[in-house]
N, CA and C atoms as a LAMMPS dump frame, in Angstrom:
ITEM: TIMESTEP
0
ITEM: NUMBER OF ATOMS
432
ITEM: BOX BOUNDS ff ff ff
-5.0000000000000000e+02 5.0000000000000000e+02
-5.0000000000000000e+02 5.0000000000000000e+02
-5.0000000000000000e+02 5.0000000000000000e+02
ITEM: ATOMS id mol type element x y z
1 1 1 N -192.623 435.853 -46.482
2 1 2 C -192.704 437.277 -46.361
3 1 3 C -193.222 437.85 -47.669
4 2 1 N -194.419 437.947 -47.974
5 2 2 C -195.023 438.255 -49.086
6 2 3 C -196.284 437.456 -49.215
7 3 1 N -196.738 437.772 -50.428
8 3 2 C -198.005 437.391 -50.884
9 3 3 C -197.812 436.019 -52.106
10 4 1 N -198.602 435.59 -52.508
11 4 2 C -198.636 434.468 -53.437
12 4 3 C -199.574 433.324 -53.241
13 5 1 N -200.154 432.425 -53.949
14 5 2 C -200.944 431.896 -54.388
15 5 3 C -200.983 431.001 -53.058
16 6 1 N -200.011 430.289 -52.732
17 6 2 C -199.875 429.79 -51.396
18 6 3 C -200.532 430.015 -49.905
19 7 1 N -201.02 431.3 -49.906
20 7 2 C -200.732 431.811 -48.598
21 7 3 C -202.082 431.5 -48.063
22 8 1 N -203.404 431.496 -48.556
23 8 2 C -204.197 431.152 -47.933
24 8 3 C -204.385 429.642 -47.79
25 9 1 N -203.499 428.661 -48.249
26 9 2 C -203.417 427.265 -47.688
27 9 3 C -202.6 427.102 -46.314
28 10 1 N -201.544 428.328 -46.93
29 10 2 C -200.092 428.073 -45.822
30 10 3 C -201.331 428.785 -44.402
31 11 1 N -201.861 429.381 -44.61
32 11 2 C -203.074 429.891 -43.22
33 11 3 C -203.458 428.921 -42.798
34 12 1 N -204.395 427.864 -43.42
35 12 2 C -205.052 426.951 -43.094
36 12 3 C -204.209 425.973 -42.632
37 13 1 N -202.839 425.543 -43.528
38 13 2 C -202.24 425.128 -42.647
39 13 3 C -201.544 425.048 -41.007
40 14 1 N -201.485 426.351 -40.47
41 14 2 C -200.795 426.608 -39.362
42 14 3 C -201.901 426.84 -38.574
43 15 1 N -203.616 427.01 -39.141
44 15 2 C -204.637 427.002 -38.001
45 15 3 C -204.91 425.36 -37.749
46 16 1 N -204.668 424.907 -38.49
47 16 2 C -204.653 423.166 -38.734
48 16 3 C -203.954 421.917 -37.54
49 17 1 N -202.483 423.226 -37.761
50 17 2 C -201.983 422.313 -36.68
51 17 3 C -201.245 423.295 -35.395
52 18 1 N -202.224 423.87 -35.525
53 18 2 C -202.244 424.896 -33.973
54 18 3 C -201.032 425.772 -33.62
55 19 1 N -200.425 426.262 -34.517
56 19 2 C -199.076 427.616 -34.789
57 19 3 C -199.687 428.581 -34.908
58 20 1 N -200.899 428.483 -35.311
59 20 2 C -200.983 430.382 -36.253
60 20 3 C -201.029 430.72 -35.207
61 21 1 N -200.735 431.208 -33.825
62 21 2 C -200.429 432.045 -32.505
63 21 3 C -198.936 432.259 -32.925
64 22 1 N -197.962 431.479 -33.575
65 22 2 C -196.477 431.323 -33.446
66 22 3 C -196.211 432.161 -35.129
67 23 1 N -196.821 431.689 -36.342
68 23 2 C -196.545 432.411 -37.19
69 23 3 C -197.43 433.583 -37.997
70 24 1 N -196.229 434.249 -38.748
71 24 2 C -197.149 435.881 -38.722
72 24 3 C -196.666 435.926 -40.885
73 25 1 N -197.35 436.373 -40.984
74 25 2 C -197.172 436.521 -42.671
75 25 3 C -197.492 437.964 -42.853
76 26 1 N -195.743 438.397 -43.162
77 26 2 C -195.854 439.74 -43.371
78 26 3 C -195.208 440.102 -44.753
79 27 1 N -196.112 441.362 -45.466
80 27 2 C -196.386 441.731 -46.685
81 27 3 C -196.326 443.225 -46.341
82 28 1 N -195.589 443.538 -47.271
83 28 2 C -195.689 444.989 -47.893
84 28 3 C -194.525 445.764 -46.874
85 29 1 N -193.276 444.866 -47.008
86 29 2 C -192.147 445.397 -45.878
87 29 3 C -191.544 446.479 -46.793
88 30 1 N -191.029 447.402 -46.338
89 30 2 C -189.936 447.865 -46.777
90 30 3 C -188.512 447.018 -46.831
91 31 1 N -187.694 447.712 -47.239
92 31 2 C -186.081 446.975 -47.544
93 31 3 C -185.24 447.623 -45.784
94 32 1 N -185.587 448.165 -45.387
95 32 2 C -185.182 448.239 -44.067
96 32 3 C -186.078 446.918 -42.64
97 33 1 N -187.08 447.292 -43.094
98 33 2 C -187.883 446.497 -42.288
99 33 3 C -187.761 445.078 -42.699
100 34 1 N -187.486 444.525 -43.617
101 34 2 C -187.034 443.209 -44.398
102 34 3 C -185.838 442.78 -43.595
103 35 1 N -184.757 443.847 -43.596
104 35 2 C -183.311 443.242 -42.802
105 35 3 C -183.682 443.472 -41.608
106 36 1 N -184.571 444.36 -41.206
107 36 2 C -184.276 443.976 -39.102
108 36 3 C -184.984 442.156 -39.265
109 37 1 N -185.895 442.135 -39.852
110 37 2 C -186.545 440.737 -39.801
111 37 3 C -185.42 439.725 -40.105
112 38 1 N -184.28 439.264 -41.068
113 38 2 C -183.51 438.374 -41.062
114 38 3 C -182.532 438.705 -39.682
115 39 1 N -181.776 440.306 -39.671
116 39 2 C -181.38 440.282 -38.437
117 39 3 C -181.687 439.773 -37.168
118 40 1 N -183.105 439.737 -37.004
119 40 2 C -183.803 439.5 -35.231
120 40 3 C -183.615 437.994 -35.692
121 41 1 N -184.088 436.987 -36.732
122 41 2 C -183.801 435.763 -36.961
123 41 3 C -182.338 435.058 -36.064
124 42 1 N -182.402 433.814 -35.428
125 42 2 C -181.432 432.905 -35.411
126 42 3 C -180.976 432.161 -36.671
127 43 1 N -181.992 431.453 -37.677
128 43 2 C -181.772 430.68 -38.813
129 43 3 C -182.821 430.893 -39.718
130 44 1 N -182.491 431.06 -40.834
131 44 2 C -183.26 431.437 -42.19
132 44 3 C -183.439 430.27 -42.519
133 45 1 N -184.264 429.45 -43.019
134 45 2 C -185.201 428.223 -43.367
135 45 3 C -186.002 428.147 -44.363
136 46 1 N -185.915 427.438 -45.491
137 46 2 C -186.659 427.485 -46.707
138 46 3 C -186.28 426.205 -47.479
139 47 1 N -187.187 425.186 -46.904
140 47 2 C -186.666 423.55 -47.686
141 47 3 C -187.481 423.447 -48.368
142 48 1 N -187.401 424.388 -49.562
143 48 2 C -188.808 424.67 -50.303
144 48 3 C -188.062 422.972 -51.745
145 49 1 N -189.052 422.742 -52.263
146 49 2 C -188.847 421.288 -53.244
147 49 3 C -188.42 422.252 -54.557
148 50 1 N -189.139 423.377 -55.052
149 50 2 C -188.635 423.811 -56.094
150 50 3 C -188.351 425.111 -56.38
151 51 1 N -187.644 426.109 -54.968
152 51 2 C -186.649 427.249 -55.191
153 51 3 C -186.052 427.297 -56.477
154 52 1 N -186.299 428.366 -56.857
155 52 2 C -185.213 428.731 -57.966
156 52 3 C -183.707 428.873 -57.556
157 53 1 N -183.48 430.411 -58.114
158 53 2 C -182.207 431.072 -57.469
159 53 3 C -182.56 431.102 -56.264
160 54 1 N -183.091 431.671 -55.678
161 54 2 C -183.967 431.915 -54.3
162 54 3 C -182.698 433.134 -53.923
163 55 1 N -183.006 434.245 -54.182
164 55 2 C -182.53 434.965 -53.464
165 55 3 C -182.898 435.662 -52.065
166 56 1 N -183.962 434.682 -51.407
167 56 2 C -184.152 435.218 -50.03
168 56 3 C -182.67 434.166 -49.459
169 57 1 N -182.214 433.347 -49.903
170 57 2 C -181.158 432.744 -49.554
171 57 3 C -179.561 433.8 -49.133
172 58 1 N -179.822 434.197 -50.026
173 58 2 C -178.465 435.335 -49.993
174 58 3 C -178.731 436.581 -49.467
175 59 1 N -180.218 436.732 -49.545
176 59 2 C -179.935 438.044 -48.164
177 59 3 C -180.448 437.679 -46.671
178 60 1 N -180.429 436.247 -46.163
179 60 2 C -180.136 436.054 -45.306
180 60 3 C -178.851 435.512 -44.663
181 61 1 N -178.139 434.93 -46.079
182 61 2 C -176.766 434.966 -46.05
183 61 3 C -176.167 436.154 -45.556
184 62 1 N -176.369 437.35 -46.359
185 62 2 C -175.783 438.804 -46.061
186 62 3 C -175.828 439.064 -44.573
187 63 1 N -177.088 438.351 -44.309
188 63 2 C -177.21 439.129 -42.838
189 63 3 C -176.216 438.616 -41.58
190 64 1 N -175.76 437.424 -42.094
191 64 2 C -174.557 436.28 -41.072
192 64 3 C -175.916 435.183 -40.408
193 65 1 N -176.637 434.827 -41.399
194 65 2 C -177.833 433.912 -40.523
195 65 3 C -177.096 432.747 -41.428
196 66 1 N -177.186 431.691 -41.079
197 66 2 C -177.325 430.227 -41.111
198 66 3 C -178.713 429.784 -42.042
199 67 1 N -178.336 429.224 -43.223
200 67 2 C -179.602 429.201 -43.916
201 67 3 C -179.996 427.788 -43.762
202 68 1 N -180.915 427.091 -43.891
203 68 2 C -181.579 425.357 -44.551
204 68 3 C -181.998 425.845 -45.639
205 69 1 N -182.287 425.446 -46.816
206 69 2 C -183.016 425.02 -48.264
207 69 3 C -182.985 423.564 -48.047
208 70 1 N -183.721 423.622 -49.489
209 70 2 C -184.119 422.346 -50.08
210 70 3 C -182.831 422.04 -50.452
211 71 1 N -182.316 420.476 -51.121
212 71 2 C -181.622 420.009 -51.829
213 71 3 C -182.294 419.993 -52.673
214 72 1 N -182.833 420.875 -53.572
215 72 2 C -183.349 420.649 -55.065
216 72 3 C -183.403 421.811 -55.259
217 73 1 N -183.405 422.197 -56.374
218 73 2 C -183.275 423.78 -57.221
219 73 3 C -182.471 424.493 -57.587
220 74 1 N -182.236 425.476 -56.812
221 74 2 C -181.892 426.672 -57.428
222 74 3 C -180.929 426.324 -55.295
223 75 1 N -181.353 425.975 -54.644
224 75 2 C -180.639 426.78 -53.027
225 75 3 C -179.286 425.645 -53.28
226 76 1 N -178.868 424.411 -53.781
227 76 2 C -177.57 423.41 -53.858
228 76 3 C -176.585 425.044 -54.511
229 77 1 N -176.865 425.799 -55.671
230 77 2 C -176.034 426.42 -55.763
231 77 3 C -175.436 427.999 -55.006
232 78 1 N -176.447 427.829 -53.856
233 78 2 C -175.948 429.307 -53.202
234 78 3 C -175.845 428.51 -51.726
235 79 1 N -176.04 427.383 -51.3
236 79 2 C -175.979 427.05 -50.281
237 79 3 C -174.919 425.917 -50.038
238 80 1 N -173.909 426.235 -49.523
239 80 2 C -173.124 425.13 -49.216
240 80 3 C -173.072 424.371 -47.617
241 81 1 N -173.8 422.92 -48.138
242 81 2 C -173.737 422.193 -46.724
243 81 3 C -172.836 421.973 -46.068
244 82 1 N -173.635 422.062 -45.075
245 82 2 C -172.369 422.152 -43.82
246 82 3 C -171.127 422.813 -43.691
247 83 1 N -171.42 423.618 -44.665
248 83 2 C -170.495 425.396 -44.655
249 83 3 C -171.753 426.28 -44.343
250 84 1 N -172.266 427.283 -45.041
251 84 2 C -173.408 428.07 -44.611
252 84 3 C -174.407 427.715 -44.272
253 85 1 N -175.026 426.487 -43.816
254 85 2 C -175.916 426.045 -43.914
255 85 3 C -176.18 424.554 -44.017
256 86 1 N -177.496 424.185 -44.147
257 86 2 C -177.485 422.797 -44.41
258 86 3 C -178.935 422.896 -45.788
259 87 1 N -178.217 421.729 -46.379
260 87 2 C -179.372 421.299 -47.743
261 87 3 C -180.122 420.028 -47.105
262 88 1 N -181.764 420.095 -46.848
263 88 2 C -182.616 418.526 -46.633
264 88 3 C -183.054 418.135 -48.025
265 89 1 N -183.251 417.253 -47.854
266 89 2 C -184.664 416.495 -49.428
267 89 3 C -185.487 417.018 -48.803
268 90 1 N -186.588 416.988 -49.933
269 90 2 C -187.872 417.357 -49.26
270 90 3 C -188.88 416.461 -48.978
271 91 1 N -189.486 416.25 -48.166
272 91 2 C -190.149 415.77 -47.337
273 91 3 C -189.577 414.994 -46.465
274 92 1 N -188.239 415.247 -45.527
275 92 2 C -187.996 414.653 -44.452
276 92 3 C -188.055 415.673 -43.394
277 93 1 N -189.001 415.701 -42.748
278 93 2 C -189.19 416.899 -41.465
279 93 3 C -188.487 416.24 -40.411
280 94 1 N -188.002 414.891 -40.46
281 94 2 C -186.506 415.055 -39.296
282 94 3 C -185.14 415.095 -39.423
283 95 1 N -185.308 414.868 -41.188
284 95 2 C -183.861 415.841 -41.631
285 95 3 C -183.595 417.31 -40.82
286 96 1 N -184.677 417.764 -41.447
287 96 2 C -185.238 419.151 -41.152
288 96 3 C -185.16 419.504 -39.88
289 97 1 N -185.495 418.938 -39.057
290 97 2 C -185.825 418.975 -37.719
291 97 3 C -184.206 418.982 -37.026
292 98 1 N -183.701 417.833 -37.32
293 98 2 C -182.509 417.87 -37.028
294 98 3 C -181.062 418.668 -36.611
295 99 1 N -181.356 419.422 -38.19
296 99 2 C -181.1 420.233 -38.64
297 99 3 C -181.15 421.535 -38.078
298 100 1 N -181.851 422.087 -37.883
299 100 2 C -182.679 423.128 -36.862
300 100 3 C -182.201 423.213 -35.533
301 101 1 N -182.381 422.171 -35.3
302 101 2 C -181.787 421.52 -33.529
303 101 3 C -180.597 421.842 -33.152
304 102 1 N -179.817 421.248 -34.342
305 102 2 C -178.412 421.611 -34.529
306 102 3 C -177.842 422.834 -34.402
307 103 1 N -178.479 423.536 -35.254
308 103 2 C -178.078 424.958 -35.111
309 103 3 C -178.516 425.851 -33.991
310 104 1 N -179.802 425.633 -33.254
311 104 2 C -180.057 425.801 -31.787
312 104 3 C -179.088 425.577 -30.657
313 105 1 N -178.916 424.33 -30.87
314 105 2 C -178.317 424.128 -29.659
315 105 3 C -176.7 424.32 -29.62
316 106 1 N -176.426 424.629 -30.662
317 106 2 C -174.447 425.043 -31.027
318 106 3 C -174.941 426.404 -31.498
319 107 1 N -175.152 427.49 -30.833
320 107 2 C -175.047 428.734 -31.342
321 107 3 C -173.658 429.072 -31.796
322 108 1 N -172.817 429.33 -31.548
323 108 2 C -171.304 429.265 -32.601
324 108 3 C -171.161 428.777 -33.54
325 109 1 N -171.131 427.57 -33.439
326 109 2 C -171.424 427.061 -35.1
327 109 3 C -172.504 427.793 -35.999
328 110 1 N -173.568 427.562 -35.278
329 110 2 C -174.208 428.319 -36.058
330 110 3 C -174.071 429.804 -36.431
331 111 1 N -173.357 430.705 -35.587
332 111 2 C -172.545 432.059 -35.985
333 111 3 C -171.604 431.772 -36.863
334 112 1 N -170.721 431.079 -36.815
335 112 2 C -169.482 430.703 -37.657
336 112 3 C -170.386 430.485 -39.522
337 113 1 N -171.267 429.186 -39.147
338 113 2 C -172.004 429.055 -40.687
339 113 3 C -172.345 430.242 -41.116
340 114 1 N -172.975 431.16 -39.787
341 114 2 C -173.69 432.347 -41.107
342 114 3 C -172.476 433.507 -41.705
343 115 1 N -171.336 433.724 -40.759
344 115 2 C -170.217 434.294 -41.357
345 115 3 C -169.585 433.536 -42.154
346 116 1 N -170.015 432.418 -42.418
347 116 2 C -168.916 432.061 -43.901
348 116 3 C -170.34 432.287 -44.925
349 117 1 N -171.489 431.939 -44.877
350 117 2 C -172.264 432.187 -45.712
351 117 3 C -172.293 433.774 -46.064
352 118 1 N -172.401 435.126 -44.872
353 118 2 C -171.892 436.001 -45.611
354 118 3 C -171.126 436.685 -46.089
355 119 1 N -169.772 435.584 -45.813
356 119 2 C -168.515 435.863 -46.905
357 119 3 C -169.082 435.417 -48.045
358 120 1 N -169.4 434.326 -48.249
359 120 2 C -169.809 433.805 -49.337
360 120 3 C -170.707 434.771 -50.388
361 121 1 N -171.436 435.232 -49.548
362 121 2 C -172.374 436.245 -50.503
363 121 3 C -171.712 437.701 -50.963
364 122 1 N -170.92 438.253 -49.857
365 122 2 C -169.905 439.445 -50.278
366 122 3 C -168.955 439.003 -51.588
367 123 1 N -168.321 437.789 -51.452
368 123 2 C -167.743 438.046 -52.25
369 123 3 C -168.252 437.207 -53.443
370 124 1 N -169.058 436.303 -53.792
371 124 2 C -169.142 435.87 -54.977
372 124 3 C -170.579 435.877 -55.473
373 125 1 N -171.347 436.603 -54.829
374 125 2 C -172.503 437.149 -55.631
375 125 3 C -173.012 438.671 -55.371
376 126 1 N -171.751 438.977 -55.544
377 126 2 C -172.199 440.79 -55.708
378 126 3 C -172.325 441.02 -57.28
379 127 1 N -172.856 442.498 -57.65
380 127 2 C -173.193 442.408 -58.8
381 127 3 C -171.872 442.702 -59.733
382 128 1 N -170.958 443.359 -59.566
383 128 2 C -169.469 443.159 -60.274
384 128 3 C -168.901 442.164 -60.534
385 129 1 N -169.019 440.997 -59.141
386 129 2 C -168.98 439.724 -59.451
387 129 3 C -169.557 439.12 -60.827
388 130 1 N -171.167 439.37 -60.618
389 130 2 C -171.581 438.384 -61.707
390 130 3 C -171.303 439.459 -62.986
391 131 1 N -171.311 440.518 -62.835
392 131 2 C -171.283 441.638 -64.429
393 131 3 C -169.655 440.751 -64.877
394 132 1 N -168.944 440.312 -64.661
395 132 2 C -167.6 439.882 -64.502
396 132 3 C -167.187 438.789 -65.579
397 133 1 N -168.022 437.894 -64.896
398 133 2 C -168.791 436.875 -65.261
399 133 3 C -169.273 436.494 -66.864
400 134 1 N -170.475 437.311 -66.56
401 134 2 C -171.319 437.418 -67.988
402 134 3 C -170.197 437.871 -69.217
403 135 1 N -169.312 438.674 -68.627
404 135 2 C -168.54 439.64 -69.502
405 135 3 C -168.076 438.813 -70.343
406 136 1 N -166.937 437.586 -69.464
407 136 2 C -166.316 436.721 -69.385
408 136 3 C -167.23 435.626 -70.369
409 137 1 N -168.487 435.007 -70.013
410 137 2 C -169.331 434.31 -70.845
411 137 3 C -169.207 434.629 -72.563
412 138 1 N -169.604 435.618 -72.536
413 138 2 C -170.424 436.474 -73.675
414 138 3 C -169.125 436.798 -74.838
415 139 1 N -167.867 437.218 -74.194
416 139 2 C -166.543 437.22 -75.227
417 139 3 C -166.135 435.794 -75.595
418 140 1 N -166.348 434.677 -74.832
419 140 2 C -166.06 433.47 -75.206
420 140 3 C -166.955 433.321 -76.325
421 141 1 N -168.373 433.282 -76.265
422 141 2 C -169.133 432.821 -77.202
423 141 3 C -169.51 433.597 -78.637
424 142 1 N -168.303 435.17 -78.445
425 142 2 C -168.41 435.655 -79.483
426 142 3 C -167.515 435.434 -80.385
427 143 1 N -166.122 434.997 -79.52
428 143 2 C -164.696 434.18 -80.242
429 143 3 C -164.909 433.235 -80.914
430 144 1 N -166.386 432.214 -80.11
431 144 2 C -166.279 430.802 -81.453
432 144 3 C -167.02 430.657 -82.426
């Protein structure tokens, strides 16, 4: 959902292997129009190899969706497997696949994952949370 250096491969890719009828690359959303899009979602998906923080993770968390990431980066620490979600390696598309399936075909579970994922995000990455935090950091390292 956006623009970046990627996107005219990620095109070629999906005319490549016959999706681009199935996927749509949309840019220039608003913050309302952003959440009906995770809302209308079943599962938020991003087994990207080198996510950072990835905070598209946590506001599809927010939304009660069921996330996949990568097991590498930045998504092991906002994504807990087989609590909110599931973590693949990257490059196994029947991890992946699997995965996906799973959460298709057990819609409850997969409701249940995305309400603990957005407990998870209510309560331990709001911004009081982390201001909390830092606070907490920053007096330690001024004590020693």
């Amino acid at each position: 959902m956006g623009t970046g250096d990627d996107r005219s491969w990620l095109e070629d890719l999906t005319e490549k292997n016959g999706v681009h009828r199935h996927v749509h690359f949309l840019t220039g959303l608003s913050y309302s129009e952003l959440a009906a899009c995770y809302c209308a979602c079943e599962i938020f998906a991003l087994p990207s190899q080198g996510e950072g923080f990835g905070l598209v993770y946590l506001e599809a968390m927010a939304c009660g969706k069921p996330v996949i990431g990568g097991a590498h980066g930045g998504a092991p620490e906002i994504i807990e497997d087989n609590v909110s979600g599931y973590l693949v390696p990257h490059g196994d598309p029947i991890h992946l696949a699997t995965c996906i399936e799973a959460l298709l075909a057990d819609p409850a579970h997969a409701k249940e994952m995305g309400a603990r994922g957005r407990q998870r995000a209510e309560h331990e990455f709001r911004f009081n949370v982390f201001a909390k935090s830092l606070k907490k950091i920053l007096r330690e390292q001024c004590e020693s």
